[in-house]
C-alpha positions in Angstrom: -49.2 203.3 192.7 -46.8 204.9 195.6 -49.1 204.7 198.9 -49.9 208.1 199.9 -48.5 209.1 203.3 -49.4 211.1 206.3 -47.2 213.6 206.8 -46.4 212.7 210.3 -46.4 208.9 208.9 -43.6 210.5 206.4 -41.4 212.0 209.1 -41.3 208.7 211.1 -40.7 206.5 207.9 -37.9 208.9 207.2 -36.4 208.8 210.7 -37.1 204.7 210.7 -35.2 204.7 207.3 -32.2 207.1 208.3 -32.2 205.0 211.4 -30.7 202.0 208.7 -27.8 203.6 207.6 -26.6 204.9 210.8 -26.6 201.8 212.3 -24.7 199.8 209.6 -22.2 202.7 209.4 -21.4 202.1 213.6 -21.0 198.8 213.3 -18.4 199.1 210.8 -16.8 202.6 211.5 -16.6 202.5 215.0 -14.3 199.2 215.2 -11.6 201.5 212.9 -10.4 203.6 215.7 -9.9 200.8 218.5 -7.8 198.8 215.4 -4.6 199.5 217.2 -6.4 198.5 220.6 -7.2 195.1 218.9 -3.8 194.7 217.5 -2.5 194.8 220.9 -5.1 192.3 222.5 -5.5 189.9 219.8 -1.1 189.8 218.8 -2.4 191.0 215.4 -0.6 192.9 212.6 -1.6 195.8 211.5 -2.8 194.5 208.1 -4.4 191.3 209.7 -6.7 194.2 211.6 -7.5 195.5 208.2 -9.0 192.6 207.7 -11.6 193.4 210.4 -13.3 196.3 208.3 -12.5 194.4 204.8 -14.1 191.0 205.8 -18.0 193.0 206.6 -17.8 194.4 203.2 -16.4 191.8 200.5 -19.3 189.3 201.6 -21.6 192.3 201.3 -20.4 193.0 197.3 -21.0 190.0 196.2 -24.5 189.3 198.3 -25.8 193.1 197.8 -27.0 192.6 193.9 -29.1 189.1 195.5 -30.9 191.2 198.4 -31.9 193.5 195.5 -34.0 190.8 193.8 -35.2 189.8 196.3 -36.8 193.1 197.7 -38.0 194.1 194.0 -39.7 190.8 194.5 -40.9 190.0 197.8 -40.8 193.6 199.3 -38.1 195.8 200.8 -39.3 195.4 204.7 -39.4 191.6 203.6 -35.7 191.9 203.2 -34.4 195.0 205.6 -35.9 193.4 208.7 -34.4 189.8 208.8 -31.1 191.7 207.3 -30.6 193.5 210.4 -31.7 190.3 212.5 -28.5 188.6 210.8 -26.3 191.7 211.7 -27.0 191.7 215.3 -26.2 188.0 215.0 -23.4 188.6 213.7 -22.2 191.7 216.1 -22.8 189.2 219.4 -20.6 186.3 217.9 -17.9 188.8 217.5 -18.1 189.8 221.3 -18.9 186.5 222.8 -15.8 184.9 220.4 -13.4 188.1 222.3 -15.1 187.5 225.6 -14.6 183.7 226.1 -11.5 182.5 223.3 -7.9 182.9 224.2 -7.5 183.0 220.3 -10.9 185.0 218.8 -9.2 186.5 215.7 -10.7 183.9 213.2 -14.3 183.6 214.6 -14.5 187.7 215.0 -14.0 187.6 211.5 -16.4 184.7 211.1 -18.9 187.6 213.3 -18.1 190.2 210.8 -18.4 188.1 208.1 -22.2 187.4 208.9 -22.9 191.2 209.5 -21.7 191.6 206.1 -24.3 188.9 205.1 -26.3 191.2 206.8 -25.6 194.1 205.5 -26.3 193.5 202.3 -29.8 193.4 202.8 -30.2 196.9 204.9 -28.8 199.8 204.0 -28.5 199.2 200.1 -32.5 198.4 200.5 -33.3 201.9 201.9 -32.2 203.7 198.4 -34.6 201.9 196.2 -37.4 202.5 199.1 -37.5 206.0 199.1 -37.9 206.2 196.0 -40.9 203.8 196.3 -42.5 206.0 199.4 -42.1 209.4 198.1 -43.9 210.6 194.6 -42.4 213.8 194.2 -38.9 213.9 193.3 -38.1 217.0 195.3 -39.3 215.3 198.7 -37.1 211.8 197.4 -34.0 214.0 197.2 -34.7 215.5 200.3 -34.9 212.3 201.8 -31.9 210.8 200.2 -29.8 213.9 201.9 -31.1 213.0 204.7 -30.2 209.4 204.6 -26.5 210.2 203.6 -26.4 212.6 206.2 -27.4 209.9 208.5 -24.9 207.8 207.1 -22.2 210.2 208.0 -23.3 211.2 211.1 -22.6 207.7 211.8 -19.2 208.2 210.8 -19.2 211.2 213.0 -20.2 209.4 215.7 -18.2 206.2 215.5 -14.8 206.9 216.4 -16.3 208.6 219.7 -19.0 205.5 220.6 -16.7 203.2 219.2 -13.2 204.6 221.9 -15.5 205.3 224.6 -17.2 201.6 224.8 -13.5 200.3 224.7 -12.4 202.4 226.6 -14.7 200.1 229.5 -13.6 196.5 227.6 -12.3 196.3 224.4 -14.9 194.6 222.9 -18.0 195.9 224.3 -18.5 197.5 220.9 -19.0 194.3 218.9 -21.9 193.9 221.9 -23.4 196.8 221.2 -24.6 195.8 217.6 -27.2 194.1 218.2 -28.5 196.7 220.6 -29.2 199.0 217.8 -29.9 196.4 215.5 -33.0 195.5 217.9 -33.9 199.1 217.8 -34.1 199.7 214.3 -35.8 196.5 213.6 -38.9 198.1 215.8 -39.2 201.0 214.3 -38.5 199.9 210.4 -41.4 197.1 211.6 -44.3 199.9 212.6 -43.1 202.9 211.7 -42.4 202.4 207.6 -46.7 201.3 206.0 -44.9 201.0 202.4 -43.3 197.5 201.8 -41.9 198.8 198.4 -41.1 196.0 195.9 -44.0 194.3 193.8 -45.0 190.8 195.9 -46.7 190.2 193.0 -43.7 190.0 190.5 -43.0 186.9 189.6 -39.7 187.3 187.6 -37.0 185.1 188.0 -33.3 186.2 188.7 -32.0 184.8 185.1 -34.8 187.7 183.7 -34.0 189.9 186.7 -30.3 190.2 185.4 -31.7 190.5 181.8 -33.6 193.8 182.8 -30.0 195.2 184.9 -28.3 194.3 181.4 -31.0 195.9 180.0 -30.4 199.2 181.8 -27.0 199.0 181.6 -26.9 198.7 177.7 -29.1 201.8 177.7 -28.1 204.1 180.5 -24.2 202.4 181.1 -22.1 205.2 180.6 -23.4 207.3 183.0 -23.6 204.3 185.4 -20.6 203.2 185.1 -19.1 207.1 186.3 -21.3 206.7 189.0 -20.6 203.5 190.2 -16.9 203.8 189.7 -16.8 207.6 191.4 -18.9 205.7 194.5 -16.6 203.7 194.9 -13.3 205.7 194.8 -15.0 208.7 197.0 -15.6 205.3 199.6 -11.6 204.1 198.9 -10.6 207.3 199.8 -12.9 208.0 202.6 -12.1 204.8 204.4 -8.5 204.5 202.9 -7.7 208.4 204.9 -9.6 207.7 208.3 -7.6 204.7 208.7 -4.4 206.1 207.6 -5.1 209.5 210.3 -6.4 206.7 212.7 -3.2 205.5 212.9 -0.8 208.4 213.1 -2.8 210.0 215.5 -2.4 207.2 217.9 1.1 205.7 216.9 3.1 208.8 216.3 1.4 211.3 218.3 -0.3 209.6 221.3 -3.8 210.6 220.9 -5.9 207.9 222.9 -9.4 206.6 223.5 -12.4 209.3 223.6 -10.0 211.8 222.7 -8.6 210.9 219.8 -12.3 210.0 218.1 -13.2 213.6 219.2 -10.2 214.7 216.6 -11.5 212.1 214.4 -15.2 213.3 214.6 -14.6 217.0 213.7 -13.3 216.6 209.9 -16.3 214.2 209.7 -18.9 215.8 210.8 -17.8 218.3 207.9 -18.9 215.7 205.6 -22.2 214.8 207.5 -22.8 219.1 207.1 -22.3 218.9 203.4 -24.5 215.9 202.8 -27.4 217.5 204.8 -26.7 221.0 202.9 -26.6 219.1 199.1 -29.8 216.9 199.7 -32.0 220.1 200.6 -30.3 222.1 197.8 -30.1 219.8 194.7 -33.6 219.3 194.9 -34.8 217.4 191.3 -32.1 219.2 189.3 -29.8 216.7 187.7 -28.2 219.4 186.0 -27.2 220.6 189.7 -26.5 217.0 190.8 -24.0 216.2 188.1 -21.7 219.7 188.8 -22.4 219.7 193.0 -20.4 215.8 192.3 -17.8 217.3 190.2 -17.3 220.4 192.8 -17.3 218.2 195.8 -14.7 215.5 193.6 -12.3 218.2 192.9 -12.0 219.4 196.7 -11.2 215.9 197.4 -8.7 215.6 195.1 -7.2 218.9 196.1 -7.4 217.6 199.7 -5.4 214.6 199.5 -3.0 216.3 197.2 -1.5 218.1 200.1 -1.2 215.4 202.3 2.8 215.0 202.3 3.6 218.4 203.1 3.9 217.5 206.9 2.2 214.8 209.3 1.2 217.2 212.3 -1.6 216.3 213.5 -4.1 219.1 213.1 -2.9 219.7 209.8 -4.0 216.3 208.6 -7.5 217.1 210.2 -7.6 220.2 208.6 -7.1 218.8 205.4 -10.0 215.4 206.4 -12.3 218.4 206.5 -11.6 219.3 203.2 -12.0 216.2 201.9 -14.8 215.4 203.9 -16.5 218.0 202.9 -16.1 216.9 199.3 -17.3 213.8 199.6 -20.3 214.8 201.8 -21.0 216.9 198.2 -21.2 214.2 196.0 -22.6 210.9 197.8 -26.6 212.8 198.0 -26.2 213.7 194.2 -24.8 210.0 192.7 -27.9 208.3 194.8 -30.5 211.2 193.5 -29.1 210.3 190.1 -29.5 206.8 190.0 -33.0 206.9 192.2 -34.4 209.5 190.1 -33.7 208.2 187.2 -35.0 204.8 186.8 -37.9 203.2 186.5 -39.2 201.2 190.0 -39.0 197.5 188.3 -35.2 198.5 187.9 -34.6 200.4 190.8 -33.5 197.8 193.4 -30.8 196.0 191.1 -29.3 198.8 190.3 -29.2 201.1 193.6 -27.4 197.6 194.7 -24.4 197.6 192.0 -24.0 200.7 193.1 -24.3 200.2 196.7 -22.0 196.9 196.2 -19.1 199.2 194.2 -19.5 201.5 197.6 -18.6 198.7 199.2 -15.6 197.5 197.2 -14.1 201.1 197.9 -14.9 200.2 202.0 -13.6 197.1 201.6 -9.9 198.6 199.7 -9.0 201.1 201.2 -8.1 200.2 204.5 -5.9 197.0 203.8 -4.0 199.3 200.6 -3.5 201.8 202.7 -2.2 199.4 205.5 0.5 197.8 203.2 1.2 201.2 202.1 2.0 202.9 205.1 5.4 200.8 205.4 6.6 203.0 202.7 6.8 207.1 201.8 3.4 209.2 202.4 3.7 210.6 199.1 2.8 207.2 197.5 -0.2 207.4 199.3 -1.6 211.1 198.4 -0.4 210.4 195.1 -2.6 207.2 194.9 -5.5 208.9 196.5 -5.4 212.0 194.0 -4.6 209.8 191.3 -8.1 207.7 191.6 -9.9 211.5 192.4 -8.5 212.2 189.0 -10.1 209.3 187.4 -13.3 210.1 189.4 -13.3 213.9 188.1 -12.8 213.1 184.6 -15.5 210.3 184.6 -18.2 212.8 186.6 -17.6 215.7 184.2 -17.5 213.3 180.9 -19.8 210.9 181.4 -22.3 211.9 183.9 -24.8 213.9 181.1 -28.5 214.8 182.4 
Protein backbone atom coordinates (compact mmCIF):
# COMPACT_ATOMS: atom_id res chain seq x y z
CA UNK A 1 0.00 0.00 0.00
CA UNK A 2 1.47 3.61 -1.22
CA UNK A 3 1.17 5.88 2.12
CA UNK A 4 -1.28 8.50 1.53
CA UNK A 5 0.06 11.99 1.59
CA UNK A 6 -0.83 15.42 2.64
CA UNK A 7 -0.92 17.54 0.11
CA UNK A 8 1.37 20.07 1.47
CA UNK A 9 3.51 16.85 2.68
CA UNK A 10 3.36 16.06 -1.32
CA UNK A 11 4.72 19.49 -2.41
CA UNK A 12 7.68 19.28 0.09
CA UNK A 13 8.55 15.49 -0.79
CA UNK A 14 8.46 16.71 -4.39
CA UNK A 15 10.67 19.69 -3.80
CA UNK A 16 13.03 17.31 -1.33
CA UNK A 17 13.12 14.79 -4.26
CA UNK A 18 13.85 17.49 -7.22
CA UNK A 19 16.31 18.82 -4.73
CA UNK A 20 18.38 15.22 -5.70
CA UNK A 21 18.83 15.61 -9.04
CA UNK A 22 19.81 19.15 -9.13
CA UNK A 23 22.41 18.68 -6.98
CA UNK A 24 24.08 15.60 -8.63
CA UNK A 25 23.66 17.42 -11.97
CA UNK A 26 26.02 20.71 -10.33
CA UNK A 27 28.45 18.64 -9.09
CA UNK A 28 29.02 17.13 -12.40
CA UNK A 29 28.05 19.85 -14.98
CA UNK A 30 29.40 22.76 -13.41
CA UNK A 31 33.21 21.44 -13.42
CA UNK A 32 32.64 21.19 -17.62
CA UNK A 33 32.94 24.90 -18.26
CA UNK A 34 36.10 25.68 -16.01
CA UNK A 35 37.74 22.35 -18.00
CA UNK A 36 39.94 24.67 -19.86
CA UNK A 37 40.60 26.64 -16.44
CA UNK A 38 41.86 23.23 -14.99
CA UNK A 39 43.88 22.40 -18.03
CA UNK A 40 45.77 25.41 -17.44
CA UNK A 41 46.33 25.04 -13.55
CA UNK A 42 46.84 21.37 -13.34
CA UNK A 43 49.45 21.14 -17.00
CA UNK A 44 46.56 18.85 -18.19
CA UNK A 45 45.55 17.87 -21.75
CA UNK A 46 42.51 18.37 -22.90
CA UNK A 47 41.49 14.73 -22.93
CA UNK A 48 43.11 14.03 -19.49
CA UNK A 49 40.32 16.88 -18.33
CA UNK A 50 37.74 14.69 -19.91
CA UNK A 51 38.53 12.41 -17.65
CA UNK A 52 37.28 14.65 -14.82
CA UNK A 53 33.44 14.27 -15.96
CA UNK A 54 34.13 10.45 -17.25
CA UNK A 55 35.71 9.22 -14.02
CA UNK A 56 32.03 10.37 -11.68
CA UNK A 57 30.06 8.39 -14.07
CA UNK A 58 31.94 4.98 -15.07
CA UNK A 59 32.04 4.04 -11.29
CA UNK A 60 28.41 5.12 -11.11
CA UNK A 61 27.41 2.44 -14.21
CA UNK A 62 28.66 -0.28 -12.79
CA UNK A 63 27.55 0.57 -8.85
CA UNK A 64 23.88 2.06 -9.99
CA UNK A 65 22.17 -1.59 -10.68
CA UNK A 66 23.69 -2.48 -6.67
CA UNK A 67 22.07 0.69 -4.99
CA UNK A 68 18.91 -0.56 -6.75
CA UNK A 69 18.78 -3.76 -4.65
CA UNK A 70 19.55 -2.46 -2.14
CA UNK A 71 16.70 0.31 -1.87
CA UNK A 72 14.01 -2.31 -3.15
CA UNK A 73 15.31 -3.99 -0.07
CA UNK A 74 16.15 -1.91 2.64
CA UNK A 75 14.30 1.34 1.55
CA UNK A 76 15.08 4.21 -0.82
CA UNK A 77 15.91 7.00 2.08
CA UNK A 78 18.04 3.99 3.49
CA UNK A 79 20.12 4.31 0.44
CA UNK A 80 19.66 8.17 -0.90
CA UNK A 81 20.73 9.62 2.38
CA UNK A 82 24.28 7.99 3.10
CA UNK A 83 24.64 8.28 -1.02
CA UNK A 84 24.78 11.93 -0.83
CA UNK A 85 26.92 11.69 2.56
CA UNK A 86 29.60 9.81 0.26
CA UNK A 87 29.22 12.62 -2.51
CA UNK A 88 29.96 15.45 -0.34
CA UNK A 89 32.88 13.31 0.75
CA UNK A 90 33.94 13.02 -2.27
CA UNK A 91 33.36 16.84 -3.54
CA UNK A 92 35.77 18.09 -0.33
CA UNK A 93 38.68 15.59 -1.29
CA UNK A 94 38.68 17.06 -4.67
CA UNK A 95 39.07 20.72 -3.21
CA UNK A 96 41.30 19.96 -0.39
CA UNK A 97 43.60 17.60 -2.96
CA UNK A 98 43.69 21.22 -5.47
CA UNK A 99 44.06 23.36 -2.41
CA UNK A 100 47.13 21.75 -0.68
CA UNK A 101 49.10 19.29 -3.65
CA UNK A 102 51.42 20.73 -6.09
CA UNK A 103 50.35 17.67 -8.22
CA UNK A 104 46.24 17.06 -7.44
CA UNK A 105 45.32 15.57 -10.78
CA UNK A 106 45.22 11.83 -9.60
CA UNK A 107 43.49 12.34 -6.12
CA UNK A 108 40.79 14.92 -7.78
CA UNK A 109 40.04 11.99 -9.76
CA UNK A 110 40.27 9.82 -6.77
CA UNK A 111 37.40 12.81 -5.31
CA UNK A 112 35.32 12.33 -8.30
CA UNK A 113 35.62 8.82 -8.24
CA UNK A 114 33.89 8.58 -4.73
CA UNK A 115 31.05 11.03 -5.86
CA UNK A 116 30.41 8.64 -8.44
CA UNK A 117 30.27 5.97 -5.67
CA UNK A 118 27.90 8.34 -4.53
CA UNK A 119 26.00 9.01 -7.08
CA UNK A 120 24.87 5.86 -7.70
CA UNK A 121 22.83 5.69 -4.89
CA UNK A 122 20.90 9.32 -5.29
CA UNK A 123 19.54 10.40 -8.20
CA UNK A 124 18.82 6.91 -9.86
CA UNK A 125 16.89 6.17 -6.32
CA UNK A 126 14.51 9.16 -6.83
CA UNK A 127 12.78 7.43 -10.10
CA UNK A 128 11.66 4.24 -8.49
CA UNK A 129 10.45 6.55 -5.34
CA UNK A 130 8.00 8.50 -6.99
CA UNK A 131 6.53 6.03 -8.28
CA UNK A 132 6.32 4.49 -4.65
CA UNK A 133 4.80 7.98 -3.13
CA UNK A 134 2.33 8.86 -5.78
CA UNK A 135 -0.86 6.38 -6.61
CA UNK A 136 -2.19 8.09 -9.41
CA UNK A 137 -0.23 7.87 -12.53
CA UNK A 138 -1.10 11.40 -13.67
CA UNK A 139 0.39 13.02 -10.35
CA UNK A 140 3.72 10.38 -10.89
CA UNK A 141 4.24 11.87 -14.38
CA UNK A 142 3.77 15.14 -13.17
CA UNK A 143 6.28 14.55 -10.76
CA UNK A 144 8.81 12.88 -12.95
CA UNK A 145 8.60 16.28 -15.28
CA UNK A 146 9.29 17.88 -12.57
CA UNK A 147 12.29 16.02 -11.52
CA UNK A 148 13.79 16.12 -15.13
CA UNK A 149 13.20 19.62 -15.14
CA UNK A 150 15.09 19.86 -12.05
CA UNK A 151 17.69 17.90 -13.52
CA UNK A 152 18.18 20.41 -16.23
CA UNK A 153 17.76 23.31 -14.53
CA UNK A 154 20.88 22.07 -13.00
CA UNK A 155 22.41 22.03 -16.20
CA UNK A 156 21.13 25.55 -16.67
CA UNK A 157 22.56 26.59 -13.82
CA UNK A 158 25.93 24.96 -13.82
CA UNK A 159 28.06 26.63 -16.26
CA UNK A 160 27.00 29.97 -14.43
CA UNK A 161 27.70 28.65 -10.56
CA UNK A 162 30.22 26.58 -11.72
CA UNK A 163 32.48 30.07 -13.85
CA UNK A 164 31.47 32.32 -11.19
CA UNK A 165 32.91 30.17 -8.03
CA UNK A 166 36.15 29.94 -10.19
CA UNK A 167 36.04 32.83 -11.14
CA UNK A 168 37.14 33.56 -6.94
CA UNK A 169 39.66 30.18 -6.96
CA UNK A 170 39.55 27.68 -9.19
CA UNK A 171 38.50 25.08 -7.18
CA UNK A 172 36.06 26.54 -4.95
CA UNK A 173 33.47 24.51 -6.84
CA UNK A 174 34.65 21.04 -5.88
CA UNK A 175 34.05 22.89 -2.10
CA UNK A 176 30.87 23.62 -2.71
CA UNK A 177 29.57 19.94 -3.03
CA UNK A 178 29.21 19.11 -0.02
CA UNK A 179 27.42 22.33 0.81
CA UNK A 180 24.46 21.23 -1.13
CA UNK A 181 24.97 17.81 -0.38
CA UNK A 182 24.37 18.83 3.50
CA UNK A 183 21.31 20.52 2.31
CA UNK A 184 19.59 18.03 0.56
CA UNK A 185 20.43 15.41 3.06
CA UNK A 186 18.02 17.63 5.63
CA UNK A 187 15.37 17.95 3.73
CA UNK A 188 15.25 14.24 1.95
CA UNK A 189 15.65 13.21 6.04
CA UNK A 190 12.22 15.16 7.30
CA UNK A 191 10.70 16.24 4.46
CA UNK A 192 10.08 12.70 2.35
CA UNK A 193 7.46 10.19 5.30
CA UNK A 194 7.68 7.35 2.47
CA UNK A 195 10.85 5.14 2.64
CA UNK A 196 9.76 3.32 -0.58
CA UNK A 197 11.30 -0.19 -0.99
CA UNK A 198 9.88 -3.28 1.08
CA UNK A 199 12.30 -3.64 4.47
CA UNK A 200 10.62 -6.59 4.71
CA UNK A 201 11.84 -8.33 1.39
CA UNK A 202 14.15 -10.60 1.95
CA UNK A 203 15.37 -11.64 -1.58
CA UNK A 204 18.73 -12.12 -2.29
CA UNK A 205 20.65 -10.28 -5.32
CA UNK A 206 21.24 -13.91 -7.21
CA UNK A 207 16.96 -13.81 -7.21
CA UNK A 208 17.08 -10.02 -7.49
CA UNK A 209 18.81 -10.42 -11.03
CA UNK A 210 16.50 -13.35 -11.78
CA UNK A 211 13.34 -11.00 -11.53
CA UNK A 212 15.44 -8.06 -13.87
CA UNK A 213 15.98 -11.08 -16.29
CA UNK A 214 12.66 -11.78 -15.73
CA UNK A 215 11.49 -8.38 -16.93
CA UNK A 216 13.69 -8.10 -19.45
CA UNK A 217 12.62 -11.53 -21.21
CA UNK A 218 9.14 -10.10 -21.06
CA UNK A 219 9.15 -6.41 -21.62
CA UNK A 220 13.08 -6.28 -23.49
CA UNK A 221 12.36 -4.81 -26.57
CA UNK A 222 10.94 -1.90 -25.56
CA UNK A 223 13.67 -1.61 -22.81
CA UNK A 224 16.26 -2.04 -24.64
CA UNK A 225 14.98 1.33 -27.06
CA UNK A 226 14.73 3.03 -23.98
CA UNK A 227 17.77 2.36 -22.46
CA UNK A 228 19.80 2.69 -25.57
CA UNK A 229 17.84 6.17 -26.71
CA UNK A 230 18.84 7.29 -22.78
CA UNK A 231 21.81 6.94 -23.34
CA UNK A 232 22.62 8.46 -26.80
CA UNK A 233 20.19 11.63 -25.98
CA UNK A 234 22.90 11.79 -22.66
CA UNK A 235 26.21 11.15 -25.37
CA UNK A 236 24.93 13.81 -27.22
CA UNK A 237 23.92 16.11 -24.58
CA UNK A 238 27.15 16.01 -22.79
CA UNK A 239 29.24 15.17 -25.99
CA UNK A 240 27.84 19.01 -27.57
CA UNK A 241 28.20 21.13 -24.27
CA UNK A 242 31.67 20.11 -24.06
CA UNK A 243 32.41 20.50 -27.67
CA UNK A 244 30.55 24.46 -27.56
CA UNK A 245 32.45 24.64 -24.10
CA UNK A 246 35.38 24.67 -25.77
CA UNK A 247 35.10 26.82 -28.90
CA UNK A 248 33.57 29.37 -27.08
CA UNK A 249 36.49 29.82 -24.89
CA UNK A 250 39.40 28.75 -27.22
CA UNK A 251 38.39 30.25 -30.49
CA UNK A 252 36.31 32.98 -29.52
CA UNK A 253 37.32 34.26 -26.03
CA UNK A 254 34.22 33.93 -24.16
CA UNK A 255 35.38 33.80 -20.28
CA UNK A 256 34.19 33.05 -16.89
CA UNK A 257 30.45 34.20 -15.87
CA UNK A 258 29.96 35.18 -19.31
CA UNK A 259 30.55 32.56 -21.28
CA UNK A 260 28.13 30.05 -18.90
CA UNK A 261 25.49 32.77 -19.43
CA UNK A 262 25.84 31.78 -23.39
CA UNK A 263 25.98 28.29 -22.21
CA UNK A 264 22.85 28.56 -19.91
CA UNK A 265 20.41 29.94 -22.56
CA UNK A 266 20.33 26.82 -25.11
CA UNK A 267 19.88 24.88 -21.74
CA UNK A 268 17.49 26.29 -20.18
CA UNK A 269 15.50 25.48 -23.55
CA UNK A 270 15.83 21.96 -22.51
CA UNK A 271 14.85 22.55 -18.77
CA UNK A 272 11.42 24.48 -20.53
CA UNK A 273 10.61 21.41 -22.57
CA UNK A 274 11.04 18.92 -19.68
CA UNK A 275 8.78 21.05 -17.45
CA UNK A 276 6.11 21.49 -20.54
CA UNK A 277 6.30 17.38 -21.45
CA UNK A 278 5.86 16.19 -17.72
CA UNK A 279 2.50 18.33 -17.24
CA UNK A 280 1.36 17.42 -20.76
CA UNK A 281 2.00 13.65 -21.26
CA UNK A 282 0.11 12.99 -18.35
CA UNK A 283 -0.53 8.77 -18.17
CA UNK A 284 -0.72 8.50 -21.94
CA UNK A 285 1.97 6.18 -23.16
CA UNK A 286 0.62 6.55 -26.49
CA UNK A 287 1.71 10.40 -26.12
CA UNK A 288 4.93 9.38 -24.36
CA UNK A 289 6.21 7.12 -27.07
CA UNK A 290 5.58 9.97 -30.14
CA UNK A 291 6.57 13.28 -27.72
CA UNK A 292 10.25 10.90 -27.59
CA UNK A 293 10.21 10.33 -31.19
CA UNK A 294 9.29 14.29 -31.89
CA UNK A 295 11.82 15.52 -29.42
CA UNK A 296 14.61 12.64 -31.02
CA UNK A 297 14.13 13.90 -34.48
CA UNK A 298 14.85 17.73 -33.53
CA UNK A 299 17.91 16.45 -32.08
CA UNK A 300 18.97 14.85 -34.82
CA UNK A 301 18.07 17.70 -37.06
CA UNK A 302 20.05 19.93 -34.71
CA UNK A 303 23.30 18.38 -34.79
CA UNK A 304 22.92 17.74 -38.46
CA UNK A 305 23.73 21.37 -39.12
CA UNK A 306 26.42 21.76 -37.02
CA UNK A 307 29.31 22.14 -39.74
CA UNK A 308 27.85 24.78 -41.64
CA UNK A 309 29.94 27.41 -39.69
CA UNK A 310 31.48 27.69 -35.99
CA UNK A 311 30.17 31.29 -34.98
CA UNK A 312 29.31 31.36 -31.95
CA UNK A 313 25.63 32.17 -31.66
CA UNK A 314 24.93 30.01 -34.40
CA UNK A 315 26.14 27.01 -32.48
CA UNK A 316 23.83 28.24 -29.46
CA UNK A 317 21.15 28.63 -31.65
CA UNK A 318 21.37 25.25 -32.84
CA UNK A 319 22.02 23.81 -28.59
CA UNK A 320 18.59 25.19 -28.29
CA UNK A 321 17.34 23.09 -30.79
CA UNK A 322 18.68 20.26 -29.55
CA UNK A 323 18.10 21.09 -26.22
CA UNK A 324 14.89 21.34 -26.70
CA UNK A 325 14.64 17.86 -28.11
CA UNK A 326 16.05 16.27 -25.54
CA UNK A 327 14.15 18.13 -22.77
CA UNK A 328 11.14 16.23 -24.98
CA UNK A 329 12.08 12.86 -24.54
CA UNK A 330 13.95 12.34 -21.03
CA UNK A 331 10.19 12.97 -18.92
CA UNK A 332 8.49 10.43 -21.35
CA UNK A 333 11.45 7.35 -21.26
CA UNK A 334 11.27 7.66 -17.27
CA UNK A 335 7.15 7.81 -17.36
CA UNK A 336 7.55 4.75 -19.51
CA UNK A 337 9.61 2.62 -17.50
CA UNK A 338 8.03 4.05 -13.97
CA UNK A 339 4.58 3.50 -15.20
CA UNK A 340 5.04 0.52 -16.40
CA UNK A 341 6.31 -1.85 -13.98
CA UNK A 342 5.40 -3.46 -11.14
CA UNK A 343 7.05 -1.87 -7.61
CA UNK A 344 9.14 -5.29 -6.80
CA UNK A 345 10.79 -4.50 -10.21
CA UNK A 346 10.91 -0.91 -10.30
CA UNK A 347 14.28 -0.14 -8.65
CA UNK A 348 16.48 -2.60 -10.76
CA UNK A 349 15.29 -1.49 -13.62
CA UNK A 350 14.93 2.54 -13.31
CA UNK A 351 18.85 1.73 -12.46
CA UNK A 352 19.81 -0.04 -15.90
CA UNK A 353 18.41 2.69 -17.23
CA UNK A 354 19.75 5.28 -15.08
CA UNK A 355 23.34 3.47 -15.42
CA UNK A 356 22.99 3.55 -19.63
CA UNK A 357 22.28 7.44 -18.86
CA UNK A 358 25.39 7.39 -17.42
CA UNK A 359 27.42 5.55 -19.99
CA UNK A 360 26.26 8.34 -22.52
CA UNK A 361 27.67 11.04 -19.62
CA UNK A 362 30.47 9.21 -19.21
CA UNK A 363 31.25 9.03 -23.65
CA UNK A 364 30.72 11.77 -24.79
CA UNK A 365 32.97 14.09 -23.43
CA UNK A 366 36.36 12.09 -23.92
CA UNK A 367 34.96 11.07 -27.84
CA UNK A 368 34.33 14.17 -28.52
CA UNK A 369 37.74 15.41 -26.97
CA UNK A 370 39.78 13.03 -29.28
CA UNK A 371 37.59 14.10 -32.01
CA UNK A 372 37.95 17.68 -32.02
CA UNK A 373 41.72 17.19 -33.40
CA UNK A 374 40.12 16.38 -36.58
CA UNK A 375 37.11 17.90 -39.10
CA UNK A 376 33.73 19.06 -37.34
CA UNK A 377 31.88 17.19 -39.78
CA UNK A 378 33.01 13.89 -38.16
CA UNK A 379 31.57 15.01 -35.26
CA UNK A 380 27.84 16.13 -36.42
CA UNK A 381 27.95 13.18 -38.52
CA UNK A 382 28.62 10.89 -35.40
CA UNK A 383 26.09 12.72 -33.30
CA UNK A 384 23.24 12.47 -36.10
CA UNK A 385 24.29 9.13 -36.81
CA UNK A 386 23.53 7.72 -33.10
CA UNK A 387 20.06 10.13 -33.23
CA UNK A 388 19.35 7.98 -36.18
CA UNK A 389 19.78 4.78 -34.36
CA UNK A 390 17.75 6.42 -31.44
CA UNK A 391 14.78 7.45 -33.93
CA UNK A 392 14.50 4.21 -35.47
CA UNK A 393 14.67 2.28 -32.10
CA UNK A 394 11.79 4.90 -30.44
CA UNK A 395 9.44 4.61 -33.42
CA UNK A 396 9.95 0.58 -33.82
CA UNK A 397 10.31 -0.74 -30.69
CA UNK A 398 8.82 1.51 -28.18
CA UNK A 399 4.92 0.04 -28.60
CA UNK A 400 2.29 0.93 -25.66
Amino acid sequence: MKQQLTEQEKRWAVISLASIPLIMTLGNSMLIPILPVMEQELGISKLQSSYIITSYSVVAIFLIPVAGFLSDRFGRKKVIIPALIITGAGGLVAGIASQMMDDPFLIILAGRILQGIGSSGAFPIVLPLVGDMFKDDKEASTTLGIIETSNTVGKVLSPILGALLAAFIWYIPFYSIPLFCAASVLMVAFMIKNKGGDENKQTTFKEYLGFAKDILREHGRWLFAVFVIGAILMFILFGFLFYLSSILEEKYGYEGVWKGILLAVPLLALSVASFITGRKIKDNLNVMKWVTFIGIVLTGASVAVIPFTDRPFYLLSIFLVCGTGIGMALPCLDALITESLEKSVRGVITSIYTAMRFVGVAAGPPVIALMMKGDISWIASLLAVFALIAGFLGYRNIKP
